[in-house]
C-alpha positions as CSV (number, residue, x, y, z in Angstrom):
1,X,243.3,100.8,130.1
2,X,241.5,102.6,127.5
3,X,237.8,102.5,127.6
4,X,235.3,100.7,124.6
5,X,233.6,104.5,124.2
6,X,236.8,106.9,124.0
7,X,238.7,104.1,121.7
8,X,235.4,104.2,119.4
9,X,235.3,108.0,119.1
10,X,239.2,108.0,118.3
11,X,238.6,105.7,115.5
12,X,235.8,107.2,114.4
13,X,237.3,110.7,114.1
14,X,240.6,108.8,112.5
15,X,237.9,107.4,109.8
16,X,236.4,110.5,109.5
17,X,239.8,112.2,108.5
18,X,240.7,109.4,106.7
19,X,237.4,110.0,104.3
20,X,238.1,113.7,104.0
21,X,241.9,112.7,103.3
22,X,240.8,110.4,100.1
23,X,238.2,113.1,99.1
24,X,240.8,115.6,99.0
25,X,243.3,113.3,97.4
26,X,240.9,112.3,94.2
27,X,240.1,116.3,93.9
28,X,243.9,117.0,94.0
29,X,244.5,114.6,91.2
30,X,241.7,116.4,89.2
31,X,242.1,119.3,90.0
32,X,246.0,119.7,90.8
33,X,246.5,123.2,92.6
34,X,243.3,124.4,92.6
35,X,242.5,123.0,96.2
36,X,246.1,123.2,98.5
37,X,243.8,124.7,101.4
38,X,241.5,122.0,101.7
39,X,244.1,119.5,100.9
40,X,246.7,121.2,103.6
41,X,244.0,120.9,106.0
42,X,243.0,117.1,105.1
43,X,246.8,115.9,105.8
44,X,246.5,118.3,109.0
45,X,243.5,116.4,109.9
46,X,245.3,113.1,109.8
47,X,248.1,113.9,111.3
48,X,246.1,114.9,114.5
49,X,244.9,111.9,114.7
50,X,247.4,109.7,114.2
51,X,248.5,111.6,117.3
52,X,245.6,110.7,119.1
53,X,245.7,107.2,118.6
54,X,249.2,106.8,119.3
55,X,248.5,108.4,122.6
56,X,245.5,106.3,123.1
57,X,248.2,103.3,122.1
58,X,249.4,103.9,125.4
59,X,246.8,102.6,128.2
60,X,245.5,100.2,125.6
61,X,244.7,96.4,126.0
62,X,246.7,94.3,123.5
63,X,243.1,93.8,121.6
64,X,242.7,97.6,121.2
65,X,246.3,98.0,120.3
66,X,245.8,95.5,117.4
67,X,243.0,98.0,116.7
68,X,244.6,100.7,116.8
69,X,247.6,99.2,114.9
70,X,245.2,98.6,111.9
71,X,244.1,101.9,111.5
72,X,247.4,103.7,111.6
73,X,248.7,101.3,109.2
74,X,245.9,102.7,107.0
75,X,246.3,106.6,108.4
76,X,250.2,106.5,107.6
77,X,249.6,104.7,104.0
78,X,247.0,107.6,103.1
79,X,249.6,110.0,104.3
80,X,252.2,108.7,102.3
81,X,250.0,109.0,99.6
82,X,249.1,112.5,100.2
83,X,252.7,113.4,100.1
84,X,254.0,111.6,97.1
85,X,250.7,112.3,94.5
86,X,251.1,115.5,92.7
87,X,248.4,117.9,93.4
């Protein structure tokens, strides 16, 4: 079973890249090409942790699965974004 603490820092890092993700998002909209590093390293960002939570999927209760469920939902819509936007 996952514990409370590492599940919270998981999400909190997936957040975290979620933030950057938008930030860089909006500027690439703006901006088109002027930012592809920052951008590149915003969908690299997610990605890693969408593959920590998917990991973290595995000893996890069905509560924290539900939890976790959530946020990739909201991880892989972001990405999708990301990778249909011109920028």
């Amino acid at each position: 079973m996952t514990d409370r603490y590492s599940l919270d820092q998981c999400i909190h890092e997936a957040e975290e890249a979620m933030k950057y993700g938008h930030e860089q998002l909006e500027l690439g909209m703006r901006q088109e090409h002027y930012n592809d590093m920052e951008y590149s390293d915003a969908q690299l960002q997610l990605e890693q942790a969408v593959i920590a939570l998917e990991k973290m999927m595995d000893n996890a209760n069905a509560e924290q699965r539900e939890r976790i469920d959530r946020t990739l939902a909201q991880m892989r819509h972001l990405q999708h974004q990301m990778i249909t936007t011109p920028h």
